[in-house]
C-alpha positions in Angstrom: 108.4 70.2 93.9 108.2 70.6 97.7 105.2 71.1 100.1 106.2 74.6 100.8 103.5 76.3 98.1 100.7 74.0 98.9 100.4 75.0 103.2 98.1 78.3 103.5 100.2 78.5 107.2 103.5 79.0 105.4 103.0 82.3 103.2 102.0 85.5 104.2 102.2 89.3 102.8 105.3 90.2 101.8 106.9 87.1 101.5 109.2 86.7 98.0 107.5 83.3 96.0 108.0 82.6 92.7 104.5 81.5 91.4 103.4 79.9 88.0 100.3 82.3 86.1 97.0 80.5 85.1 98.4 81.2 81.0 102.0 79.9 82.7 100.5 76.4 83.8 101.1 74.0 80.5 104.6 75.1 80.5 105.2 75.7 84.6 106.9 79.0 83.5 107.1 80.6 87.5 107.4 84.8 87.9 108.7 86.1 90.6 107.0 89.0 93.1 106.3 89.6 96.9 102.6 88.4 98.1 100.0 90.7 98.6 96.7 88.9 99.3 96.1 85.0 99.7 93.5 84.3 97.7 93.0 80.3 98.5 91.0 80.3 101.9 91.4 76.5 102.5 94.5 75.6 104.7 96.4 73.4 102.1 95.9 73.3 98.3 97.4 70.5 96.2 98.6 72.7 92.9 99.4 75.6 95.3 98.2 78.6 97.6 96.4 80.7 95.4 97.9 84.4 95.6 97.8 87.7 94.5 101.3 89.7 94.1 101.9 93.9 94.8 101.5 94.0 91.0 98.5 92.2 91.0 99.5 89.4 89.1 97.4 85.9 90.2 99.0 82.1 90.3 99.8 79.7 92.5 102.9 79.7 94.9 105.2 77.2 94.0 108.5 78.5 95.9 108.7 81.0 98.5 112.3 82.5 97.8 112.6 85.4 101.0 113.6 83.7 104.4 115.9 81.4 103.1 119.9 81.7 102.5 120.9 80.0 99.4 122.1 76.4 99.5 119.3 75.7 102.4 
């Protein structure tokens, strides 16, 4: 896995991640949404910025998908 998740810098509100839920962790199972609130106040976060998506589901980033062209 990359860095990308883990830097509080690199994710705002609205950005597209795919993060893994807390019952998602054993099997690293990631669901896909758009960021509303950052949850994790610390700037880095080894298992992931902690986040809450516009449906309110809660995990930890572990891609952010928008802002990138595929193959990058």
């Amino acid at each position: 896995m990359s860095d990308e998740g883990k830097n509080r810098a690199g994710i705002r509100p609205g950005l597209e991640v795919d993060i893994v839920l807390k019952q998602d962790q054993r099997t690293g199972k990631t669901t896909r949404g758009i960021v509303k609130d950052i949850l994790t106040k610390s700037p880095n976060h080894p298992h992931g910025i902690k986040v809450r998506l516009a449906d309110g589901q809660v995990g930890r980033v572990k891609v952010i998908v928008s802002g990138k062209l595929d193959g990058e």
